[in-house]
C-alpha positions as a printed NumPy array, in Angstrom:
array([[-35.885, -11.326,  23.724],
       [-39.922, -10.838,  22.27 ],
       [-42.085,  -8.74 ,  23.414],
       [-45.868,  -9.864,  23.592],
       [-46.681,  -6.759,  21.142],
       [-43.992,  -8.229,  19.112],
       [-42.271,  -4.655,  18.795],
       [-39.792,  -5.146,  17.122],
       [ -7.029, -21.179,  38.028],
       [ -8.674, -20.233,  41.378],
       [ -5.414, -19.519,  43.888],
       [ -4.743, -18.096,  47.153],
       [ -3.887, -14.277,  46.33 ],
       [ -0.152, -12.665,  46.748],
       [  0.748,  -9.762,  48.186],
       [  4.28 ,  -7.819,  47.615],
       [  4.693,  -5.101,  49.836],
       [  8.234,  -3.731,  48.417],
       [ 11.706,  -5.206,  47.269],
       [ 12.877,  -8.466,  48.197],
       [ 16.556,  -8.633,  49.179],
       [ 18.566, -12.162,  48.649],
       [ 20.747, -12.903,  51.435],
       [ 22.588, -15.665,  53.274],
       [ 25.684, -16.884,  54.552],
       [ 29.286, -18.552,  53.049],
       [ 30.522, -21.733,  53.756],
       [ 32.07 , -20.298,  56.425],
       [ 29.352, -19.035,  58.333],
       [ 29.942, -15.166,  57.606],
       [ 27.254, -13.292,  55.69 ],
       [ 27.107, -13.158,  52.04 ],
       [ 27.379,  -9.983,  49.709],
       [ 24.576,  -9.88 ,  47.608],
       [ 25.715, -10.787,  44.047],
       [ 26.67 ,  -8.043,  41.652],
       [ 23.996,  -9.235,  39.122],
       [ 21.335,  -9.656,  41.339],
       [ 18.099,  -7.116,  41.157],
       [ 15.545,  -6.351,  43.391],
       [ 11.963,  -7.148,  42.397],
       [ 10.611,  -4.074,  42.08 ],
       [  7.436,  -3.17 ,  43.94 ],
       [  3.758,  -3.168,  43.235],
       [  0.881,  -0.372,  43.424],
       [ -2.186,  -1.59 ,  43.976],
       [ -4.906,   0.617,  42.454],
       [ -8.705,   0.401,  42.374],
       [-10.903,  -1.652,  39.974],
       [-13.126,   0.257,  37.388],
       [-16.724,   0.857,  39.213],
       [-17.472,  -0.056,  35.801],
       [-17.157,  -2.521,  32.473],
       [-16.471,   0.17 ,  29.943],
       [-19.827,   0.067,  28.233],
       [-20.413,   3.254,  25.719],
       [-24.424,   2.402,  26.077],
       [-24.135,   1.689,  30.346],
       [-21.337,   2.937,  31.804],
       [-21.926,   1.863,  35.07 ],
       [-22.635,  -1.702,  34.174],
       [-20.483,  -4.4  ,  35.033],
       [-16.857,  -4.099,  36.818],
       [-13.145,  -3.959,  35.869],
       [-10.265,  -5.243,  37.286],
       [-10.586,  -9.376,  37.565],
       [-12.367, -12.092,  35.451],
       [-14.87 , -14.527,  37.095],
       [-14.949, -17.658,  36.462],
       [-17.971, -19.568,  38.246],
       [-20.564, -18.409,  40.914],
       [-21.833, -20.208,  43.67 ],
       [-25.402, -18.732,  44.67 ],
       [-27.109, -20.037,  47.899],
       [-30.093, -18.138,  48.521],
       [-33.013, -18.503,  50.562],
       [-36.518, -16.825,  49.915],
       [-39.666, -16.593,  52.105],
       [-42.611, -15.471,  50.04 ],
       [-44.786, -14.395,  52.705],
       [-42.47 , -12.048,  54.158],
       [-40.735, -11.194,  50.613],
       [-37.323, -11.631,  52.58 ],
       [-34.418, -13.215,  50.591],
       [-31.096, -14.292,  51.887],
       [-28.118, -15.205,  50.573],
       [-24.557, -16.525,  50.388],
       [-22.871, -15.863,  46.968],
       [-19.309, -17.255,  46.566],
       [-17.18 , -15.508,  43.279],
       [-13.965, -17.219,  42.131],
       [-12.167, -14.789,  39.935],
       [ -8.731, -13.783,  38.676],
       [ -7.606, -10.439,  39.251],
       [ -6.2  ,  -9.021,  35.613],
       [ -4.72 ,  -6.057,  37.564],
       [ -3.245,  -5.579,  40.566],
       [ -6.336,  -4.499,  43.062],
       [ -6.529,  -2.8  ,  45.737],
       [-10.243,  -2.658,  46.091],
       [-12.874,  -4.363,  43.046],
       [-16.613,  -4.05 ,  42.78 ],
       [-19.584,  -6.122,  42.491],
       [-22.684,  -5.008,  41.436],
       [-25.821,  -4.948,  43.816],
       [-28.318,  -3.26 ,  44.225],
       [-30.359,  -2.563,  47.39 ],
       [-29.613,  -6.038,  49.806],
       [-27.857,  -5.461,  52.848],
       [-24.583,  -6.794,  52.856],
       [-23.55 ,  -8.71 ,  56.63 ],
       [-20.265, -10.39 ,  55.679],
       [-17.512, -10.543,  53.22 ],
       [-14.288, -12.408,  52.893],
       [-11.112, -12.389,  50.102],
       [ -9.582, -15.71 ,  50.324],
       [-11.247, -16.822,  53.619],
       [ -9.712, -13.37 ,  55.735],
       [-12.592, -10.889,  56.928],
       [-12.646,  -7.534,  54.457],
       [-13.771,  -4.506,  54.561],
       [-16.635,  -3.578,  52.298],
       [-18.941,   0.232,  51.192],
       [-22.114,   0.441,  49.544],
       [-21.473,   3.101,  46.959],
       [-25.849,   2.669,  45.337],
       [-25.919,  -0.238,  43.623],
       [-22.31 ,  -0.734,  43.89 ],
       [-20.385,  -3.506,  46.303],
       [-16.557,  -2.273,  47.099],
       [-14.709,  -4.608,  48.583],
       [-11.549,  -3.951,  50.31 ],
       [ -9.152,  -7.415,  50.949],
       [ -6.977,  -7.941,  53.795],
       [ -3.83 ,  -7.663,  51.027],
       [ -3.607,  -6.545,  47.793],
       [ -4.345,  -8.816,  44.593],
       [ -1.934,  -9.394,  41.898],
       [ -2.506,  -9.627,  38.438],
       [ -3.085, -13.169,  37.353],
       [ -3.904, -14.698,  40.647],
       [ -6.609, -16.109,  41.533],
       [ -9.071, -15.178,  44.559],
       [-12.558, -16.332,  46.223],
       [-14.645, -13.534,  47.428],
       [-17.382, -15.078,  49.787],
       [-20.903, -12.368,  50.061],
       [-23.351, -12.812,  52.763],
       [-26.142, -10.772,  52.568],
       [-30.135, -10.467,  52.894],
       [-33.092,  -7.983,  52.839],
       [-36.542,  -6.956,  50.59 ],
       [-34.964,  -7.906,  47.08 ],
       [-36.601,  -5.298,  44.176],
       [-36.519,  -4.523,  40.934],
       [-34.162,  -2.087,  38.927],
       [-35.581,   0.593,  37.068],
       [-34.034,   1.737,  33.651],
       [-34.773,   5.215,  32.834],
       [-34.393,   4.326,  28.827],
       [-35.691,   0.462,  28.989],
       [-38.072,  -0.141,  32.246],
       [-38.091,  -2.59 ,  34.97 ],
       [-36.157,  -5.785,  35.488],
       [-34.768,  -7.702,  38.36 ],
       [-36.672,  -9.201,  41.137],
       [-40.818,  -9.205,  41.086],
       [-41.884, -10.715,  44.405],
       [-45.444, -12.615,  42.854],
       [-48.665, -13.666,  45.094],
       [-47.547, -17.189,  45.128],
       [-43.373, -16.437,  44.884],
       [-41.193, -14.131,  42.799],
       [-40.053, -14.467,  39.509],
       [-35.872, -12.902,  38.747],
       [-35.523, -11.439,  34.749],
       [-34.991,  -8.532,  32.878],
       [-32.607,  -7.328,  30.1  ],
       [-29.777,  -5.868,  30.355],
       [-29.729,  -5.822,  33.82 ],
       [-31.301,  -8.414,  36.417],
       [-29.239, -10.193,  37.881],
       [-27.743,  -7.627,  40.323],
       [-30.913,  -7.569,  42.332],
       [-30.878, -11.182,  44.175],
       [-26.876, -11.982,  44.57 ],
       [-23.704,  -9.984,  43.649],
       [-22.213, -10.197,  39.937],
       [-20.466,  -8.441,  37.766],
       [-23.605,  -7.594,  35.545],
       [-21.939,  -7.501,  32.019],
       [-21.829,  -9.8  ,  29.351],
       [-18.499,  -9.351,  28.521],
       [-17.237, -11.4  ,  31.642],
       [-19.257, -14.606,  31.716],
       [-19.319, -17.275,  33.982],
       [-20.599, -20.844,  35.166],
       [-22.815, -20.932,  37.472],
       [-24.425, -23.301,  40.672],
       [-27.584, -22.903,  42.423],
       [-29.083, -23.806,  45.61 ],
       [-32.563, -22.208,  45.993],
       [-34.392, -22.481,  49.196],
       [-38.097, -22.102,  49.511],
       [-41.159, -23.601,  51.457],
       [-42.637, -26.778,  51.182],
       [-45.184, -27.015,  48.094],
       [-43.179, -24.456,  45.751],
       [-41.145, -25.029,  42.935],
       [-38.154, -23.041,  42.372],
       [-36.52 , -23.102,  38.611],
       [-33.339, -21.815,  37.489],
       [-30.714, -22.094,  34.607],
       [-29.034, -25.582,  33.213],
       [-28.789, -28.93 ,  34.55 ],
       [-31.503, -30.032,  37.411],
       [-29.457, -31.093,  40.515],
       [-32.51 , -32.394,  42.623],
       [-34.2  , -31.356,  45.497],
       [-34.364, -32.412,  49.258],
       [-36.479, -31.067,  52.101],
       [-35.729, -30.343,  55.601],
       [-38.435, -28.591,  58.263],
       [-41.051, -27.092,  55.84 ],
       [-38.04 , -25.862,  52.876],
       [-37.013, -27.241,  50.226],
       [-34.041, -26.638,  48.509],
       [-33.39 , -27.044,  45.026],
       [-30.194, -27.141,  42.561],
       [-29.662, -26.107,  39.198],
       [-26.07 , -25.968,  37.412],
       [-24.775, -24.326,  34.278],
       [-21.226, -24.989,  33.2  ],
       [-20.881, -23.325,  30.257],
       [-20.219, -19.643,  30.391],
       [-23.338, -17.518,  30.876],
       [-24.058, -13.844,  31.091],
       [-25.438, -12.233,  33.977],
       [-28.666, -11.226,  32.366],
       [-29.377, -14.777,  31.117],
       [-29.464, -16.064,  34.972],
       [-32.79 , -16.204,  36.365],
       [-34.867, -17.871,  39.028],
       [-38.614, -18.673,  39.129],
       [-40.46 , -19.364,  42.633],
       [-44.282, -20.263,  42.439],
       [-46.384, -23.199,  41.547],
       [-46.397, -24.667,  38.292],
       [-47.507, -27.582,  36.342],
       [-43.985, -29.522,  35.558],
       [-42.966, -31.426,  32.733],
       [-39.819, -33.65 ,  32.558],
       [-38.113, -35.699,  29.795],
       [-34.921, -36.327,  28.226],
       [-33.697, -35.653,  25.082],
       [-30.798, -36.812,  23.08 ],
       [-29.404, -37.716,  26.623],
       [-29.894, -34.013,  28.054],
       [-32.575, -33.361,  30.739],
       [-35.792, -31.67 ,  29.614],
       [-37.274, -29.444,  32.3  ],
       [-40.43 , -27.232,  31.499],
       [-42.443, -25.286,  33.858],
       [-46.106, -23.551,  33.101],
       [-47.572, -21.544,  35.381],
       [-51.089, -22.713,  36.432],
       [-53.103, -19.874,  35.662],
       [-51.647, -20.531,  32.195],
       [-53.841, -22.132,  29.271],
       [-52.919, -25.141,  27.5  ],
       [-51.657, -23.635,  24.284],
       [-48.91 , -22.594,  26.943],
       [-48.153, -26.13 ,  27.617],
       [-48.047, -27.204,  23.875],
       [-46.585, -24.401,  22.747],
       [-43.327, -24.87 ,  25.048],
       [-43.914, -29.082,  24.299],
       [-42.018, -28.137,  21.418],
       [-39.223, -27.22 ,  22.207],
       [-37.252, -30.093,  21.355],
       [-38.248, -30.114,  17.806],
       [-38.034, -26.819,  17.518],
       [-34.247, -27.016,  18.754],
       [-33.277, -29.675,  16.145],
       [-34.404, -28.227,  13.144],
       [-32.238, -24.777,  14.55 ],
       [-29.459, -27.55 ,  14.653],
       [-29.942, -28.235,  11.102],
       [-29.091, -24.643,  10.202],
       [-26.687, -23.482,  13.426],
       [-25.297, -26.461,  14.156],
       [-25.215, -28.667,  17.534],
       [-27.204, -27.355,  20.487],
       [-24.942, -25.712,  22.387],
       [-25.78 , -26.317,  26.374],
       [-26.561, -29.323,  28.324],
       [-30.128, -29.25 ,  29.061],
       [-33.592, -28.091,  27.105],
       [-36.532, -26.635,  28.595],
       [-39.065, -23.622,  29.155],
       [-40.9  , -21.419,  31.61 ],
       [-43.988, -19.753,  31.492],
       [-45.015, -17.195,  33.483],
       [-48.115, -15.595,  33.842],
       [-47.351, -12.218,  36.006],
       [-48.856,  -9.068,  34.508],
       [-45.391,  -6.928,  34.589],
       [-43.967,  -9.83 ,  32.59 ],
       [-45.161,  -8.848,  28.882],
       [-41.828, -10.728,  26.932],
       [-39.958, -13.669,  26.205],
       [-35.835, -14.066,  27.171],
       [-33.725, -16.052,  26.604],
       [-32.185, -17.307,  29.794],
       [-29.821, -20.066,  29.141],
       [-30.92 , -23.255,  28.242],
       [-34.447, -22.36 ,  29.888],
       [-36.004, -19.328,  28.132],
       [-39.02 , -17.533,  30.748],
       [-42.264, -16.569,  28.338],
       [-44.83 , -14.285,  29.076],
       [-47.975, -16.244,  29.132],
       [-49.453, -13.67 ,  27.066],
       [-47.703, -15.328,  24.032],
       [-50.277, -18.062,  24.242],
       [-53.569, -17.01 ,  24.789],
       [-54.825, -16.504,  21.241],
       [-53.338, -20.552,  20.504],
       [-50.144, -22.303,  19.884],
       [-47.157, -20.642,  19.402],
       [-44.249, -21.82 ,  18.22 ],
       [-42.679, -18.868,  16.627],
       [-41.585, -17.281,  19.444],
       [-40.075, -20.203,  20.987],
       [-38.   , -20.305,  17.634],
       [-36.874, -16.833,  18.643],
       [-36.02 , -17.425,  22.03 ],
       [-34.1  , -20.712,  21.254],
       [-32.117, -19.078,  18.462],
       [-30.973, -16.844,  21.255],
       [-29.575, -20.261,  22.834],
       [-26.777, -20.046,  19.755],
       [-26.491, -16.457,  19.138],
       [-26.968, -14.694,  22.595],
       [-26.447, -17.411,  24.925],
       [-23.282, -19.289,  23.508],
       [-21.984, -16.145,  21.447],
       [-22.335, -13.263,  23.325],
       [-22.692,  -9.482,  23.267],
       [-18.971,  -8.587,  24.082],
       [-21.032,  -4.41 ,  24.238],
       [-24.716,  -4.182,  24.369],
       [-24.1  ,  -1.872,  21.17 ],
       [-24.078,  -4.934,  19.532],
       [-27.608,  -6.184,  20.371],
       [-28.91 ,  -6.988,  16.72 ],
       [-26.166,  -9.758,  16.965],
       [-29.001, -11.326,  19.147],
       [-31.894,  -9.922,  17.974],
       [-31.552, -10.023,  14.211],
       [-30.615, -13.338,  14.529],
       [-33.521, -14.457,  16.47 ],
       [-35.799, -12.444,  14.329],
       [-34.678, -14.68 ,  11.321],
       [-35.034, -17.861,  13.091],
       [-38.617, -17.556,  12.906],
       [-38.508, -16.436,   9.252],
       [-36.853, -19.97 ,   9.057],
       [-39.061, -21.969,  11.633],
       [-42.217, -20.443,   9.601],
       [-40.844, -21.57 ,   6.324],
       [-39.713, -25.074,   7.62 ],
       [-43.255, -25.605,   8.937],
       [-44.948, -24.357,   5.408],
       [-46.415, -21.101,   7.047],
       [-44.098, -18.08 ,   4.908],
       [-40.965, -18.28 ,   3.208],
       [-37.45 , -16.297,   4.582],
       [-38.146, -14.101,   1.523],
       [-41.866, -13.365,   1.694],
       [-40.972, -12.145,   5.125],
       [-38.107, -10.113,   3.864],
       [-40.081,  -8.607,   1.028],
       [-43.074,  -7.56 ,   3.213],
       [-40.846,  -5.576,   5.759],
       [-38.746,  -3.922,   3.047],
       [-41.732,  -2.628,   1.477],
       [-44.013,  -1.781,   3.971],
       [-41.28 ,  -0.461,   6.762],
       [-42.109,   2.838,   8.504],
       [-39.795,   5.588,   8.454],
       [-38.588,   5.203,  11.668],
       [-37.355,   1.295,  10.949],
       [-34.755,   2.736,   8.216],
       [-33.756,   5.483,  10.345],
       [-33.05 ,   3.869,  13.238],
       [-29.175,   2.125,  12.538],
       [-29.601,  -1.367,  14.074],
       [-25.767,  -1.867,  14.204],
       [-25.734,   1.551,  16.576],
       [-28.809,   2.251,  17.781],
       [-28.188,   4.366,  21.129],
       [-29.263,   2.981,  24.45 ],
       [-33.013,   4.472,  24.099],
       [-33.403,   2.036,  21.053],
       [-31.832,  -0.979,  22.677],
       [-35.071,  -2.826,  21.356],
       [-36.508,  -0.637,  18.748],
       [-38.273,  -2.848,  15.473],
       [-34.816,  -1.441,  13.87 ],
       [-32.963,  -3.419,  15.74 ],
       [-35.098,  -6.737,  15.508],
       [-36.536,  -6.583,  11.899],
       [-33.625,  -4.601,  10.08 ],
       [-31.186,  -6.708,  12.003],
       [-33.267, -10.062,  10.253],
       [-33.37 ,  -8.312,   7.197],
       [-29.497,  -7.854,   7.224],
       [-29.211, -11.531,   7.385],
       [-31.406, -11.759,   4.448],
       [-29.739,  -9.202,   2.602],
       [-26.343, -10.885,   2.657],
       [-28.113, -14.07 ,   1.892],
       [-29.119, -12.693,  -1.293],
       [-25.518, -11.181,  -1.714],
       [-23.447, -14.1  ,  -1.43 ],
       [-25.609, -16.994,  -2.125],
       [-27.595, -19.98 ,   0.298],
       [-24.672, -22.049,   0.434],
       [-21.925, -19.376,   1.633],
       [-24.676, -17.418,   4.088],
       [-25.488, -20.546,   5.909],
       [-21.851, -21.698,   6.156],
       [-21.111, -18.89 ,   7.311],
       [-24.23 , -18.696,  10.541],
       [-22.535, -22.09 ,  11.276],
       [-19.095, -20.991,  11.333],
       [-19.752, -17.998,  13.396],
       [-21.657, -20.354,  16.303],
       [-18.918, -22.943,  16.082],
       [-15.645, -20.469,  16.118],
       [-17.524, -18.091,  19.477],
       [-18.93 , -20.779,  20.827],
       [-19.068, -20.042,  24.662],
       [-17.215, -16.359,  24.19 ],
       [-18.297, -12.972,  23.281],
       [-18.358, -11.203,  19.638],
       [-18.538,  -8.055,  17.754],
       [-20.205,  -6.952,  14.626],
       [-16.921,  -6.028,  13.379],
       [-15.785,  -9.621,  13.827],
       [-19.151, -10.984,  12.333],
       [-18.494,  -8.876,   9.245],
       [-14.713, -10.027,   9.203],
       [-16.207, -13.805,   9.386],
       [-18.897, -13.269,   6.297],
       [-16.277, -12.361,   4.398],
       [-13.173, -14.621,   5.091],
       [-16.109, -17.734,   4.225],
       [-18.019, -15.826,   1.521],
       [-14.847, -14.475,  -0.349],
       [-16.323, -11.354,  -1.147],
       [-16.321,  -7.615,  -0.099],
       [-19.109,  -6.77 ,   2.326],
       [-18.12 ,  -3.359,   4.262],
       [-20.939,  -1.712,   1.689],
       [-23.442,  -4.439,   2.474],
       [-23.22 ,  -3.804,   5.844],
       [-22.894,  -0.338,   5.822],
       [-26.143,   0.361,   4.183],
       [-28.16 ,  -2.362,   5.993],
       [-26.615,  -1.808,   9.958],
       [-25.758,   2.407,  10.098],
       [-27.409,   3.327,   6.902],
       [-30.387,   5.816,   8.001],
       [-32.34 ,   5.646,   4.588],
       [-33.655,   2.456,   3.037],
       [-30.897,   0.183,   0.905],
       [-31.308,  -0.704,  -2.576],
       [-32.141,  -4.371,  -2.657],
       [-29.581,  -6.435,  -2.939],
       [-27.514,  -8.428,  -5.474],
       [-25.408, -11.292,  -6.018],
       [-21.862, -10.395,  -5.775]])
């Protein structure tokens, strides 16, 4: 994510309602004894899922209790009434035996919900969806939870990081925001931690386009709407989904045999449309350093709504502010944002505590991108941060920075300056094996500083827990570094 100020086994689901007793008859037609050795199965209690994922930073994010696996989201949205509805279909596995579980959503009206194709019962608790199945569901099964719903979607407002979610826009709406979004136009379990696939059919009227995440599945029109698909199968995180209604200028391709799909925004300029014409090249020299592109389709949107003053990195289609653009070209920040497609996207934030995971390595990218295209060097950026940092840079911890500081400059320019740091400690050739061992081993999962640091140095050899120390919860500036 950039800011414009540049601040920084699916199965029908078992219930066991108590002991099951073996019985039957002899040969002779008289009733058996039940053998000696024989045990009853004991029975189950079926308990509530966790109203939330467990996060230190937002405890009320995300849901416990089952693991989804892909999302089906129909939804339908008229602009001139600002009315949206929808038809969500979750296919999870239940990794405790449930009673009730949760989705996360906030303000829609929910009009039907059914476990496994049987009517259940469902309670609005705020933003939370509880869903009550006709029977029980037992650990490791798998279940289909099928959400119909509609109403005025709007935006979610975070007391520490401001709004995200659903904008409706003069000519559509535009769906984004970090860490939370995705809540406010279909049911999820809003948490990195349990990431998905996803499938969407967005319907709109005639004359509109409407972009989401992944592969472009076409588009087909019926009475004034036209619906359009998108799919993303590999795993994504509920913040990265988005979806973009309006009218835009369009720009197709292909690319290494991978669909290019870019979308500007027409009150956009034309650096907008050169600047995100890039993105391709941009994406091959990252390959050079991460390794292989990690999803199955390239592209770009550009937006040019007021409340929209940042970049993110929505999978395989980052959304830009237009504001990135008007002074010219820019190609740094669509380094950033497609650095985010390796470390972000394809390894994710297992806790948002984590977040310099993302953002340090984003920041870096486009010390990299500016030195591959003869603008700065890696170190020239590094030395001008280390010595003209303000206070609050080296006392903010990037590797903990508290929820209020989610996106501090800590968190973005210490995190690429930890990077550099163990660059300089261990050497060019063991730092950037070890960026391309850490996007190959978590490709598609979730990750941990702890486990980053654990990586560094089972590839580098060496003893880093100092390093680290000093550059992620240190609160005064490190000496510089040295080889080890």
């Amino acid at each position: 994510m950039r800011v414009t100020r540049r601040r920084l086994r699916v199965g029908a689901a078992l219930l066991v309602t108590g002991a099951l007793v073996l019985s039957g008859c002899d040969s002779t037609g008289t009733e058996a004894a039940p053998s000696p050795s024989a045990s009853p199965t004991p029975s189950r209690t079926f308990t509530a899922g966790a109203p939330g994922a467990g996060d230190a930073y937002f405890p009320s994010y995300g849901n416990g209790g089952y693991d989804v696996a892909r999302y089906a989201v129909k939804v339908r949205y008229d602009p001139a009434k600002d009315h949206l509805t929808g038809t969500t279909t979750v296919q999870a596995t239940a990794t405790a035996d449930l009673s009730t579980f949760n989705l996360d959503l906030a303000g829609l009206t929910v009009t039907a919900v059914t476990v496994d194709g049987a009517p259940a019962t469902h309670r609005r608790e705020r933003n939370e969806l509880v869903i009550k199945p006709a029977s029980g569901l037992v650990n490791g099964n798998g279940f289909v939870a099928e959400i119909t719903y509609e109403g005025v979607p709007k935006p979610l407002r975070n007391e520490t990081l401001g709004e995200g979610g659903f904008l409706h826009t003069p000519d559509g709406a535009i769906a984004l925001g970090q860490p939370e979004s995705a809540s406010t136009w279909y049911p999820v379990n809003d948490h990195p931690s349990d990431k998905a696939t996803y499938d969407f059919e967005v319907t709109v009227p005639d004359g509109l386009t409407a972009v989401s995440n992944g592969v472009p599945g076409g588009k087909a029109s019926k009475d004034g709407w036209t619906t359009w698909k998108w799919s993303e199968k590999s795993p994504m995180a509920s913040y990265l989904s988005t979806l973009v209604i309006g009218q835009f200028r369009i720009t197709t391709a292909t690319h290494r045999g991978k669909p290019v799909y870019s979308a500007v925004a027409i009150a956009a300029n034309g650096s907008a449309d050169s600047s995100i014409a890039e993105t391709t090249e941009v994406a091959d020299y990252l390959e050079t350093v991460f390794g292989p592109y990690p999803f199955d389709a390239y592209g770009g949107v550009v937006v040019s709504d007021n409340r929209i003053s940042y970049a993110l990195e929505t999978q395989s289609r980052p959304v830009y502010s237009a504001g990135f653009f008007r002074q010219g070209v820019n190609t740094e920040v669509v380094a950033h944002e497609l650095a985010h497609q390796w470390f972000g996207d394809s390894v994710s934030l297992g806790r948002w505590e984590d977040i310099w995971l993302n953002e340090g390595f984003a920041t870096y990218a486009e010390w990299l991108w500016a030195e591959h295209t003869r603008k700065s060097t890696a170190k020239a950026a590094f030395d001008s941060r280390y010595a003209g940092a303000s206070a609050k840079l080296w006392k903010t911890p990037p590797g903990k920075p508290g929820a209020k500081e989610l996106f501090s400059e800590s968190v973005y320019q210490r995190g690429g300056m930890t990077l550099h740091a163990l660059r300089m400690s261990v050497g060019d050739k063991a730092f950037f094996q070890i960026v391309r061992a850490w996007a190959a081993e978590k490709h598609n999962g979730t990750a941990t500083t702890a486990e980053f640091v654990a990586l560094a140095e089972r590839v580098s050899g060496k003893q880093l827990d100092a390093l680290f120390d000093a550059w992620l919860y240190g609160t005064q500036r490190p000496a510089l570094p040295r080889r080890l």
